[in-house]
C-alpha positions as CSV (number, residue, x, y, z in Angstrom):
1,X,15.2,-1.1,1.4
2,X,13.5,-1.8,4.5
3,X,11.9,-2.7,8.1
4,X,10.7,-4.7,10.3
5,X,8.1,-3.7,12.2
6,X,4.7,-4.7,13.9
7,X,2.4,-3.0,15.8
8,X,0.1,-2.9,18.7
9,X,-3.4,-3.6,18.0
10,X,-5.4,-5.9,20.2
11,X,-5.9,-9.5,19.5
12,X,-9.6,-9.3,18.3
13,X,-9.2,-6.5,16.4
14,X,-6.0,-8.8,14.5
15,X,-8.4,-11.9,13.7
16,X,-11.4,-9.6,12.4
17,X,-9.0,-7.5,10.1
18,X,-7.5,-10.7,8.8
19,X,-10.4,-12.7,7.9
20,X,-9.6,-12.7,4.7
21,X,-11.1,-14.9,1.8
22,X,-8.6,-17.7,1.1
23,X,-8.1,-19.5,-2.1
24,X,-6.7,-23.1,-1.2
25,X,-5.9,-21.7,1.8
26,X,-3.6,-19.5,1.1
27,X,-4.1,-16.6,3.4
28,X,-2.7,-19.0,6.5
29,X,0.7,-17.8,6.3
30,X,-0.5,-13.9,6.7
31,X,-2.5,-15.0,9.7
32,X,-0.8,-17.5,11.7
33,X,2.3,-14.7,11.6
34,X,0.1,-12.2,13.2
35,X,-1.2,-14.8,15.7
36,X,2.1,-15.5,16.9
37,X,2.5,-11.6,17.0
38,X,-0.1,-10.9,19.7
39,X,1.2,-10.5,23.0
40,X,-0.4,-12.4,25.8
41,X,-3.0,-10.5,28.2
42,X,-1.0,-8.3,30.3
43,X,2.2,-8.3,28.8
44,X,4.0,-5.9,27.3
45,X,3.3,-5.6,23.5
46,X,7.0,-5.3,22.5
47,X,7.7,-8.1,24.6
48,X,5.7,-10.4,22.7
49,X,5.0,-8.8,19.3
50,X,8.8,-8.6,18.1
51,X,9.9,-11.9,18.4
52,X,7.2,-12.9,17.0
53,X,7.3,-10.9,13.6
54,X,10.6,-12.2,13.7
55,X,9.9,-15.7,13.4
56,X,7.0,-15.0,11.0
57,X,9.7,-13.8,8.5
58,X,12.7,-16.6,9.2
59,X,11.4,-18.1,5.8
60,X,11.9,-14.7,3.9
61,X,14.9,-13.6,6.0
62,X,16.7,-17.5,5.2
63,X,15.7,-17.1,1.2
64,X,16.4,-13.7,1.4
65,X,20.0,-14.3,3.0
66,X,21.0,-17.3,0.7
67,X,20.2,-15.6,-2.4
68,X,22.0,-12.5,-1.5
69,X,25.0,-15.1,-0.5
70,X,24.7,-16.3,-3.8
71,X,24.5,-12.9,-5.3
72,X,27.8,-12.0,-3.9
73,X,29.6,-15.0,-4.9
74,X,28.3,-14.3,-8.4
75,X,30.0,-10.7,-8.4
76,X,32.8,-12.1,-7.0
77,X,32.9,-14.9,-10.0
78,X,32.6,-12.1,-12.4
79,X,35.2,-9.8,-10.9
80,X,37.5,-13.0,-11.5
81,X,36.0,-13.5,-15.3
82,X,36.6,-9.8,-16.1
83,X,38.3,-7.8,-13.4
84,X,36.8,-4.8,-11.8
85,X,37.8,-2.4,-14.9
86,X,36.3,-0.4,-17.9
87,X,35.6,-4.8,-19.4
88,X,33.3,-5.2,-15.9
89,X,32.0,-1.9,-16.5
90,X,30.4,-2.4,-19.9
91,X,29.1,-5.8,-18.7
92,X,27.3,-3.2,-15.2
93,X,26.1,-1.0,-17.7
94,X,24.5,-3.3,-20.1
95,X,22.6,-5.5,-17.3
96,X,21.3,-1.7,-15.4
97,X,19.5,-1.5,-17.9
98,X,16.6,-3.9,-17.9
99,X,16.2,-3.6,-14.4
100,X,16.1,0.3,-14.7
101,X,13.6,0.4,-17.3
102,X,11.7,-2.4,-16.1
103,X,11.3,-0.2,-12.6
104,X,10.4,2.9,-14.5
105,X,7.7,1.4,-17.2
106,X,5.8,-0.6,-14.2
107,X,8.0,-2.5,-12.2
108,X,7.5,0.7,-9.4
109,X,3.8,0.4,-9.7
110,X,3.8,-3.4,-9.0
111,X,5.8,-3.3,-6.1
112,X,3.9,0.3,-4.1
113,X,0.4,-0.4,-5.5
114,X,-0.7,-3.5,-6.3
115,X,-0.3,-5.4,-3.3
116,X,-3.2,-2.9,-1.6
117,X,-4.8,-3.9,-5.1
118,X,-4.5,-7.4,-4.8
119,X,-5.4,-7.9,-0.9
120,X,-8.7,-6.0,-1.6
121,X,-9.4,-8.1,-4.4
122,X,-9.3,-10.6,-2.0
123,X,-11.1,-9.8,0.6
124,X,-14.0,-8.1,-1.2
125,X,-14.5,-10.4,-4.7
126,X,-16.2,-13.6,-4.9
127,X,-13.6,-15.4,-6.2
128,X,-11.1,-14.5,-3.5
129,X,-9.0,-12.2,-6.7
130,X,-8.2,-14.6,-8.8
131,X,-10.1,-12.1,-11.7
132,X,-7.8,-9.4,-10.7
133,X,-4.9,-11.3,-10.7
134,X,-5.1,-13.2,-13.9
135,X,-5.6,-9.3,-15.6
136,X,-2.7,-8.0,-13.8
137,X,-0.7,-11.0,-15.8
138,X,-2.0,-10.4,-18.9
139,X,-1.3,-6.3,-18.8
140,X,1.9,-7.3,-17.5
141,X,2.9,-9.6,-20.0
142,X,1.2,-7.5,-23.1
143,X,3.5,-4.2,-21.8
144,X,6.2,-5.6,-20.7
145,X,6.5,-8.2,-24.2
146,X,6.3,-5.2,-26.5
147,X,8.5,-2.7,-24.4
148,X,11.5,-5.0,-24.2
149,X,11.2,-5.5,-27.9
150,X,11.9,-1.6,-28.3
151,X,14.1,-1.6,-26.3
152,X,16.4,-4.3,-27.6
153,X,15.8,-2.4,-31.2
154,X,17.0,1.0,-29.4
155,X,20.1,-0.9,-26.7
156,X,22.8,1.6,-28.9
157,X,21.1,4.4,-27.8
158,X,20.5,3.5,-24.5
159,X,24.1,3.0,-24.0
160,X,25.2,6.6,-25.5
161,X,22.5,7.4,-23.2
162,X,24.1,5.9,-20.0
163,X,28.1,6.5,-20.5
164,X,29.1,9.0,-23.5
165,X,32.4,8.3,-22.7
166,X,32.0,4.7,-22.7
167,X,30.5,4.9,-26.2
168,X,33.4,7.2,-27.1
169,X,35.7,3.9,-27.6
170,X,34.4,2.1,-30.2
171,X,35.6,-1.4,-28.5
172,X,33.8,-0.8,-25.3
173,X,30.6,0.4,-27.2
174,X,30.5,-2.7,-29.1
175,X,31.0,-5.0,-26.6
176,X,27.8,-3.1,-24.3
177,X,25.7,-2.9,-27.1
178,X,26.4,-7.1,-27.6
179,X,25.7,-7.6,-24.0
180,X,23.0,-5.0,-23.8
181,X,20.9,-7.3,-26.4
182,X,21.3,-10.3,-24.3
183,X,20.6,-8.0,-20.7
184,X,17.3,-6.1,-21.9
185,X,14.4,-9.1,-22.3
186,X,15.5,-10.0,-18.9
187,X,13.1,-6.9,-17.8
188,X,9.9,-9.5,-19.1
189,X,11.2,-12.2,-16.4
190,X,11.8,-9.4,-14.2
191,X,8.2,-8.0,-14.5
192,X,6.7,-11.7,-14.9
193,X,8.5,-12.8,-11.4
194,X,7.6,-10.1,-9.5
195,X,3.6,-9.6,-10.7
196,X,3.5,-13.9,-9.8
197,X,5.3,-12.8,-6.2
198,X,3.1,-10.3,-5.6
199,X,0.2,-12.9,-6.4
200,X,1.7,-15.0,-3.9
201,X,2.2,-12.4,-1.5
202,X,-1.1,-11.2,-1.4
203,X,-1.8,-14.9,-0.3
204,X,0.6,-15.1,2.7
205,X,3.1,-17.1,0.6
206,X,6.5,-15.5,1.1
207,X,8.5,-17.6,0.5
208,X,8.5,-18.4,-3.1
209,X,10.0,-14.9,-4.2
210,X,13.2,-15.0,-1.9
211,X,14.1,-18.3,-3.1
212,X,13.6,-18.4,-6.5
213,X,16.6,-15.5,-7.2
214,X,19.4,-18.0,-5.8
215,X,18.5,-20.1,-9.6
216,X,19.4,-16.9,-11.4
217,X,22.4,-16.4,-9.3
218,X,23.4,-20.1,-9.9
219,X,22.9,-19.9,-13.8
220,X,25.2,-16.5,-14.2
221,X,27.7,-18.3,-11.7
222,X,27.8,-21.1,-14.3
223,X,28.0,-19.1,-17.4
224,X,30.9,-16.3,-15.6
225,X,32.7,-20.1,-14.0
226,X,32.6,-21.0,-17.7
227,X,34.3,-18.0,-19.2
228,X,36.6,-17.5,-16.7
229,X,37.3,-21.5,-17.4
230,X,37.4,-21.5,-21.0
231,X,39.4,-17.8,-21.7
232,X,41.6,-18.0,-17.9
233,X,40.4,-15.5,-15.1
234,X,41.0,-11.4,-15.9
235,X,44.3,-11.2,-13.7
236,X,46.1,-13.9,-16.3
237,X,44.6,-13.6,-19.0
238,X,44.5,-9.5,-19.4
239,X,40.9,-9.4,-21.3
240,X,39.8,-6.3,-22.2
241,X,37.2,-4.7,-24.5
242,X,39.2,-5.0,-27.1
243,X,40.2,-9.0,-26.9
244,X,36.9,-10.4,-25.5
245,X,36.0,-12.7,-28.6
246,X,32.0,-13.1,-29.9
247,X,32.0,-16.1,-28.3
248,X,32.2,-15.4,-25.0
249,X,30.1,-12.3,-25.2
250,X,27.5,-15.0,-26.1
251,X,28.5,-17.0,-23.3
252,X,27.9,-14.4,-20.7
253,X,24.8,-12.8,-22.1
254,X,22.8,-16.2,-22.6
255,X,24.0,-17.0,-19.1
256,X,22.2,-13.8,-17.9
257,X,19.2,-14.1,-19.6
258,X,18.4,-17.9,-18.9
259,X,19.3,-17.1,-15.4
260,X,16.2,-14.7,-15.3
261,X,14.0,-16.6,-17.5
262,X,14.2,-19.2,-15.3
263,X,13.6,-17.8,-12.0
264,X,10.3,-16.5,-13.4
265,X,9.5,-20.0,-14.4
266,X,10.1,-21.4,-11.4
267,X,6.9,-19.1,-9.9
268,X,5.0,-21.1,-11.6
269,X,4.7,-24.4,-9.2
270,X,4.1,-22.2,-6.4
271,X,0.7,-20.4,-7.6
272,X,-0.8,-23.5,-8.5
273,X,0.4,-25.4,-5.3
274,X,-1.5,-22.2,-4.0
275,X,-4.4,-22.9,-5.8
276,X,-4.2,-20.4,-8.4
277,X,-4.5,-20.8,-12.2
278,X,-3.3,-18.3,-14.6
279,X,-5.5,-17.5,-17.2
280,X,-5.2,-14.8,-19.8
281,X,-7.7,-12.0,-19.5
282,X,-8.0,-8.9,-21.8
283,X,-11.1,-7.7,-20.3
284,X,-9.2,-4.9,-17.8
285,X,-12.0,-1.8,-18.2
286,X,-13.9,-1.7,-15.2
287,X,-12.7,-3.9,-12.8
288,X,-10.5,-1.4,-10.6
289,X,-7.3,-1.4,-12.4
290,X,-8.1,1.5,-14.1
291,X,-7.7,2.7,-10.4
292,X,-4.4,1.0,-10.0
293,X,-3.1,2.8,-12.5
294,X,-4.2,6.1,-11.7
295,X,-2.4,5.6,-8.6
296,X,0.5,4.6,-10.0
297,X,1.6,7.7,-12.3
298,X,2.4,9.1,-9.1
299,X,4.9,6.1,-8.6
300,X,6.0,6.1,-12.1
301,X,7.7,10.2,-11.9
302,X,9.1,8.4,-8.4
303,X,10.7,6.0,-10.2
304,X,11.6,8.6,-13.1
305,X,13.3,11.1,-10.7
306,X,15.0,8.3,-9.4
307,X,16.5,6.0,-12.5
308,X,17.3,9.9,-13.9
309,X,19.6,9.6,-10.3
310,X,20.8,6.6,-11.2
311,X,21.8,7.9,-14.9
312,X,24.1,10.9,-13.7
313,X,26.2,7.9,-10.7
314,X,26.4,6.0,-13.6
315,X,27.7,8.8,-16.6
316,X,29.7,10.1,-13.9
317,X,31.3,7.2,-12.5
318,X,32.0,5.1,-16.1
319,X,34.3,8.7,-16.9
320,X,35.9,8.9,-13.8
321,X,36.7,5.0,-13.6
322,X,38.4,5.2,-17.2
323,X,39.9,8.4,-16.0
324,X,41.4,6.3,-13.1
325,X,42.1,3.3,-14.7
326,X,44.7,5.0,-17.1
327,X,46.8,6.1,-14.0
328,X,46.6,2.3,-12.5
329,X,43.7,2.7,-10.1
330,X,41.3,-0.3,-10.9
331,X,38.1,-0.8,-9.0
332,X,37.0,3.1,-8.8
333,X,34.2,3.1,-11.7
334,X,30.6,1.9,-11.9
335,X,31.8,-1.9,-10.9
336,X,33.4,-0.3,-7.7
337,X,30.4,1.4,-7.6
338,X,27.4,-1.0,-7.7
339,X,30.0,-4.1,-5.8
340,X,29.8,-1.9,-2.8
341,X,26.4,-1.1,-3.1
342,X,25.3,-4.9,-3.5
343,X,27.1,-5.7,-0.3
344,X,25.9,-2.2,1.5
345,X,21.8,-3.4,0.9
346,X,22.6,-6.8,1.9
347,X,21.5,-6.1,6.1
348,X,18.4,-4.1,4.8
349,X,17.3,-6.5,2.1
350,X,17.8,-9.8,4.8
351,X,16.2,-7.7,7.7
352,X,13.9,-4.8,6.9
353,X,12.6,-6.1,3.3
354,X,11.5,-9.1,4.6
355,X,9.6,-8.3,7.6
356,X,8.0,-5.4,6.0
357,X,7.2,-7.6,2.9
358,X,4.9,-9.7,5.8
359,X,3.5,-6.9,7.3
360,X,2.2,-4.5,4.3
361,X,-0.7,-6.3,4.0
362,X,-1.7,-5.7,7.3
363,X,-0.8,-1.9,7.2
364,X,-3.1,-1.4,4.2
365,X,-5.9,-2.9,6.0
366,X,-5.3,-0.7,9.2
367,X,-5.0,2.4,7.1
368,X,-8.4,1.4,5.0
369,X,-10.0,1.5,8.2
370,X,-8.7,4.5,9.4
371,X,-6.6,3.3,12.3
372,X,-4.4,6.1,12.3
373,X,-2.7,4.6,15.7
374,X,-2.3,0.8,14.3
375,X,-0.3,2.7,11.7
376,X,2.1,4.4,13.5
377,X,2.5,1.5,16.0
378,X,3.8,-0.7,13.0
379,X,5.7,2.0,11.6
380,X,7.6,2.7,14.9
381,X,8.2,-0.5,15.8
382,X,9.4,-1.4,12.3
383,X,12.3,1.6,12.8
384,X,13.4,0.3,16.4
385,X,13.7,-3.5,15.5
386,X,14.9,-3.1,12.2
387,X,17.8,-1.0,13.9
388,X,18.8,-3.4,16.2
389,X,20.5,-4.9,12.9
390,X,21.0,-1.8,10.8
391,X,22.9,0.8,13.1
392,X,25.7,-2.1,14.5
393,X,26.3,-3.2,10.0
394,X,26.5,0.0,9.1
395,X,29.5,0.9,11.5
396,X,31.2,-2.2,10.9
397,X,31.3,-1.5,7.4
398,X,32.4,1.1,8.0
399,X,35.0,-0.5,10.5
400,X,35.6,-3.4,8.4
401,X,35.2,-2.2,4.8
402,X,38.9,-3.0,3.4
403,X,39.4,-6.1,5.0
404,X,35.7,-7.3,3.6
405,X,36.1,-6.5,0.6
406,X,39.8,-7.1,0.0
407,X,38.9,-10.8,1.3
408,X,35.8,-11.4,-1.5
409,X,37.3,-9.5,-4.4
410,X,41.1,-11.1,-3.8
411,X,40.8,-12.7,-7.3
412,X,40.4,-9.2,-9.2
413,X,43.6,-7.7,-7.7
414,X,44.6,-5.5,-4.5
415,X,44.5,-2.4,-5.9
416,X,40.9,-3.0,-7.2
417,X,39.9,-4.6,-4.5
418,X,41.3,-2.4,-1.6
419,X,39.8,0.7,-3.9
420,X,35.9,-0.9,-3.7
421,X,36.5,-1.3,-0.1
422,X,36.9,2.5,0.4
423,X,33.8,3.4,-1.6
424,X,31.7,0.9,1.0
425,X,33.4,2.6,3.8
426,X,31.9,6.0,1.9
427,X,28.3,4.1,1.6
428,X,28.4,2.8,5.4
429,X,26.5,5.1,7.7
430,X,23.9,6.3,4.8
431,X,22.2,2.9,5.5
432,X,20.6,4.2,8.8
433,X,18.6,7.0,6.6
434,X,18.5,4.7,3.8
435,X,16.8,2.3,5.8
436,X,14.4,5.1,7.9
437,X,13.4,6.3,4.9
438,X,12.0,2.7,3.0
439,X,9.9,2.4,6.7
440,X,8.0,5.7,6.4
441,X,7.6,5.5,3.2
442,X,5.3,2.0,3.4
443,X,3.2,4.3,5.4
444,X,2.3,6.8,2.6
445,X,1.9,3.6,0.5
446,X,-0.5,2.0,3.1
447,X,-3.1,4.7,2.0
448,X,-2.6,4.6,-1.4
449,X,-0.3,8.0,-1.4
450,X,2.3,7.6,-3.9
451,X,1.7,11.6,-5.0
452,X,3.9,12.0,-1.5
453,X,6.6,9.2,-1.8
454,X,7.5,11.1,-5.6
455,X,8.3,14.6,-3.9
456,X,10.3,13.2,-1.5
457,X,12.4,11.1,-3.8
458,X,12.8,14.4,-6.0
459,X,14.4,15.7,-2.8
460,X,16.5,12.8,-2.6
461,X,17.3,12.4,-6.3
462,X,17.7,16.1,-6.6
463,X,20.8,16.2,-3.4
464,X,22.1,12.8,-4.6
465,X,22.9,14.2,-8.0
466,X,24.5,17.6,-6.8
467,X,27.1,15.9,-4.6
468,X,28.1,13.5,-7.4
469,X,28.5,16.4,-9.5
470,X,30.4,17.6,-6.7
471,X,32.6,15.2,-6.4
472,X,33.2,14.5,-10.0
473,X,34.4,18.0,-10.2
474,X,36.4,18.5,-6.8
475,X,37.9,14.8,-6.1
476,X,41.1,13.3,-8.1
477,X,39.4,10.6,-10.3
478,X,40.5,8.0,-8.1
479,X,38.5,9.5,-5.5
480,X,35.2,10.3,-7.4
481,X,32.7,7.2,-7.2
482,X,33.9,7.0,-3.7
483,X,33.0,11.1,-3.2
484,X,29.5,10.3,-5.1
485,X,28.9,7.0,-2.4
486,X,29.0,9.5,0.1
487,X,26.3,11.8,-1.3
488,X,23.8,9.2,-1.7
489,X,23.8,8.4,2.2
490,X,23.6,12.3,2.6
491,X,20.8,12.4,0.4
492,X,18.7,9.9,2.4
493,X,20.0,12.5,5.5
494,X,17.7,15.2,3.6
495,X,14.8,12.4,2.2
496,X,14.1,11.2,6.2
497,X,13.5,14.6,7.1
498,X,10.9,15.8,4.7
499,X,9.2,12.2,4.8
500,X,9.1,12.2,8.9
501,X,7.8,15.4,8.8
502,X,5.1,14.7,6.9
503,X,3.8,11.5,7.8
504,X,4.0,12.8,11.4
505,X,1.2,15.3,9.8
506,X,-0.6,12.3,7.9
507,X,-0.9,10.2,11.4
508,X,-2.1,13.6,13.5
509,X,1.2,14.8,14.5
510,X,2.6,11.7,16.6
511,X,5.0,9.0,14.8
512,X,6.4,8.0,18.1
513,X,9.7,10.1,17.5
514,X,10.9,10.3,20.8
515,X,11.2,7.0,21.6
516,X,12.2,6.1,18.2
517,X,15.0,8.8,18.3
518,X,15.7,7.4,22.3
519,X,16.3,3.3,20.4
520,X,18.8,5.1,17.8
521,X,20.6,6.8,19.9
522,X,21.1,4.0,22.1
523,X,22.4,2.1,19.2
524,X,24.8,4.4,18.2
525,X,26.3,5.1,21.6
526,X,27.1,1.4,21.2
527,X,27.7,0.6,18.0
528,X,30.4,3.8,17.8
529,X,32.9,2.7,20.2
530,X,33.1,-0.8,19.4
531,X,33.4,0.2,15.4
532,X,36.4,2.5,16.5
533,X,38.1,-0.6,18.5
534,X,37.2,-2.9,15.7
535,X,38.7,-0.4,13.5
536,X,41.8,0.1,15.6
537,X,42.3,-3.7,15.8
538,X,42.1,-4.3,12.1
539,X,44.0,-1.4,11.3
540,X,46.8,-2.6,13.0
541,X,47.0,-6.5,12.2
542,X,46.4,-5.6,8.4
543,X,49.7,-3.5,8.8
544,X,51.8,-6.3,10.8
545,X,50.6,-9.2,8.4
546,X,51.8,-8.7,4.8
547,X,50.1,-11.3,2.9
548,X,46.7,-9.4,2.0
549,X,44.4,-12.8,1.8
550,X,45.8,-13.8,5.4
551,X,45.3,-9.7,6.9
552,X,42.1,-9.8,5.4
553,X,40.8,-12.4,6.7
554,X,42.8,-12.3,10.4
555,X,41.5,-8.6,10.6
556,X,37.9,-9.3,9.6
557,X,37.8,-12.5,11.8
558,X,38.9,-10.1,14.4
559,X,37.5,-7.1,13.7
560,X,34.0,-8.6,13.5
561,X,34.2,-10.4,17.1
562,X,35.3,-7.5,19.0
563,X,32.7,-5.3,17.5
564,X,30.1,-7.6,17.8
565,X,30.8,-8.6,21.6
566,X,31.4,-4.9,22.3
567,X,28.2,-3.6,20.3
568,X,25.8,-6.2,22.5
569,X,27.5,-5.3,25.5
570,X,27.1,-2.3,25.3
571,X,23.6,-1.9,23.7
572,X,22.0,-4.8,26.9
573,X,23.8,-2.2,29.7
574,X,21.4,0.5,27.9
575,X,18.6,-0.9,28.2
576,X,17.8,-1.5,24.4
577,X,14.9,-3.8,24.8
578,X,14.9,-4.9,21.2
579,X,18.2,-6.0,21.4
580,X,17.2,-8.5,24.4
581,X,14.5,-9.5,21.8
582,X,16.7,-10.4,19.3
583,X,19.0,-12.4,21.7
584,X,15.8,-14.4,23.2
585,X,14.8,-15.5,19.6
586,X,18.8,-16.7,18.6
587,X,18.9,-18.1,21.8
588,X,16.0,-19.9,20.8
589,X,17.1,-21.3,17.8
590,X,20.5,-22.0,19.2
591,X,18.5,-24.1,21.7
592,X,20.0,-22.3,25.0
């Protein structure tokens, strides 16, 4: 979810603000990204700001980009090892879990209010937060250690809890029960890896936490290659719920728990190359995370409203995949579901993720000195560069879908794959809001507002259920995840315009809408036609080539350089300035 954005403030202002203490010096990274920020005297700030924001997240944006390469070829390992049916499905619903309670029982709170937390701690305690930090770790581990024990205790219920019909079938509920005990004390390496990232964040080390995911994704590669080794892939073998042995149950869900365990290990190194030394601390009352906390029940009914969301996709989508499945239509349940939206995040979590990851620090300390303007600078500016890359993806998925996915997913099948592609079509242009909405919402994070974020994800929650429901009840079964796909970008339609609206009250009435509505349009006058000739050429060369691997990947190869020359066409003959931005810096790394 995400944005890249900076902002406008002057250069003195910058080095005053950022004089933070440093522990080894850590802090560098935070400043010397800034630095490179500033534009020279006289020149234009966007000239010189968004380049340089860009380069001060190429670390991020390259980890960030390798591990999400090697998160897709681990979906696409396991759609060979079991398929993209009701077996895949029971494997998604095991491993949502941990990640969904994790989010709800503190991993929320970590992420919106600690790093405000932490940076104070920093700037304001003697020893530059190390205190702070080293309690944070302890809480974390204490919580987080005796909630995933529960929940391993309580996975049968959980899964009832998730898919009724999937616990209906006594072979599929044994076989996510098995693989829900392996998936649940991943949420400790999950909590443990992002309260160390956070550490490391909070001192201008990026890096560490958008690398360290590509060891989990090679680990579950391994244990998925092995399976699908040892038992023969899902389109030769047949494995279902019923035949997958004890053995390779194990196989898979030690896989995915090493995988986690040691990414969070591999923190480690990095905090004490960074100077820092965990300790264990259990004296937490009265050193401001009492505060923290306070803050973050606000954060925690977010993040209930929204895993409740996430409960009725998944309930719904489990029913209406088995539903299909029994009429031949693979790939249209909560695998088809959750592939398409792993590839859908993909531009948001390379682009907007990182860069706001680097700049949150410095919109805390703007809002904590009431710089209103500062604010909104870095908040509009985040919109129109991050959409320099999020308008053009989101029409050529919606261009290229089929072809995309029919290309990575060959090994499950056509029918399953071809089906996926559809619901990523449905997903396509809801990444515009999707994105919109994680930009303004660092803003109400920036002062410590989490009260506002909650309401407006009830908003979102609230329309994303309804048109699942809706399309649970009105599409063929086939055509339900891909119905409920479409809701959640419609939903994000609605969140935008209750967050906008409100922030723009926060700031004094003025988020720079008009030329952030004047950079969007511009995009989408250009990314339109040159999705719809994309679209037309790989429309018709899947049609005259009849082996699928060869169409998918002639029509994507195609598809993708007409829409790409088109789109920056286009988008340079309107004037987009952030586009010439973006063409400076690869330029520049191109060496041209």
């Amino acid at each position: 979810m995400d944005a890249e954005g900076d902002g406008s403030h002057t250069a003195a202002r910058d080095f005053d603000t950022l004089r933070i203490r440093r522990v080894s010096g850590a802090a560098a990274g935070v400043n010397s990204a800034v630095t490179q920020a500033n534009p020279a005297p006289g020149e234009s700030p966007d000239a010189g700001r968004s380049p340089g924001l860009m380069k001060s997240s190429a670390l991020m944006a390259a980890g960030t980009l390798v591990s999400r390469l090697t998160g897709f070829l681990r979906t696409l390992v396991m759609g060979a090892a079991l398929g993209v049916g009701t077996l895949n499905d029971t494997y998604q619903v095991a491993n949502t879990l941990p990640t969904m309670i994790y989010v709800l029982v503190g991993g929320g709170a970590l992420n919106a209010v600690f790093i405000p937390q932490l940076v104070r701690s920093m700037k304001e305690d003697s020893d530059g937060g190390a205190a702070y930090a080293n309690r944070l770790i302890t809480l974390v581990i204490t919580f987080l250690g005796s909630t995933t024990l529960i929940c391993v205790i309580a996975a049968p219920e959980f899964i009832r809890l998730m898919s009724p019909s999937m616990a209906g079938h006594p072979d599929q509920m044994r076989v996510a029960v098995a693989f829900a005990r392996y998936c649940l004390p991943t949420m400790f390496f999950m909590g443990m890896h992002v309260v160390m990232g956070q550490i490391l964040n909070a001192r201008g080390r990026f890096g560490a936490m958008m690398w360290t995911p590509v060891l989990n994704n090679i680990l579950i590669i391994a244990a998925f290659g092995s399976f699908a080794w040892v038992f023969g892939t899902a389109s030769r073998s047949g494995i279902s719920a019923s035949t997958i042995t004890p053995q390779g149950i194990r196989l898979l869900g030690v896989g995915t728990l090493l995988g986690l365990a040691v990414q969070a290990l591999a923190m480690v190194p990095y905090l004490r190359d960074s100077g820092f030394r965990i300790r264990l601390r259990l004296d937490w009352r009265g050193h401001g995370l009492g505060k923290a906390l306070g803050l973050a029940k606000w954060t925690f009914l977010f993040v209930l409203v929204n895993q409740a969301g996430m409960v009725v996709v998944t309930r719904l989508a489990t029913a209406a995949g088995a539903t299909a499945e029994k009429t031949g239509h693979p790939g249209t349940g909560i695998t088809a579901y959750n592939y398409a939206l792993l590839l859908w995040q993909m531009p948001q979590a390379i682009i907007t993720v990182s860069v706001m990851t680097a700049i949150l620090p410095r919109i805390a300390r703007a809002a904590a000195d009431d710089d209103h303007a500062a604010v909104r600078d870095d908040i509009s500016r985040g919109l129109r560069t991050s959409a320099v890359a999020i308008v053009p993806c989101a029409f050529a998925f919606l261009a290229l879908g089929v072809p995309l996915i029919q290309l990575l997913y060959a090994g499950a099948g056509e029918e399953g794959a071809r089906n996926i592609g559809f619901v990523l079509m449905a997903f396509a242009l809801g990444l515009i809001p999707y994105s919109v909405q994680y930009v303004v919402l660092r803003g109400f994070y920036a002062y410590e507002d989490t009260r506002t974020p909650f309401f407006n994800t009830l908003v979102v929650a609230l329309v994303n259920a309804a048109g699942s429901f809706a399309a649970y009840l009105l599409l063929p079964a086939r055509w339900a995840v891909t119905g409920m796909a479409l809701a959640y970008g419609l939903a994000y339609v609605v969140g935008v315009g209750v967050a906008w609206r409100r922030l723009r009250r926060r700031l004094g009435g003025d988020l720079d809408g008009r030329r952030v509505a004047r950079t969007y349009a511009r995009l989408v006058g250009a990314a339109l036609p040159a999705s719809l000739a994309a679209g037309s050429v790989t429309a018709w060369l899947m049609t005259v080539i009849h082996t699928p691997v060869v169409a998918a990947l002639t029509a994507l190869a195609a598809g993708a350089a007409v829409m790409t020359a088109l789109f920056v066409l286009l988008a340079r003959m309107t004037g987009v300035d952030e586009v010439e931005a973006m063409v400076r810096v690869v330029r520049a790394r191109l060496g041209r």
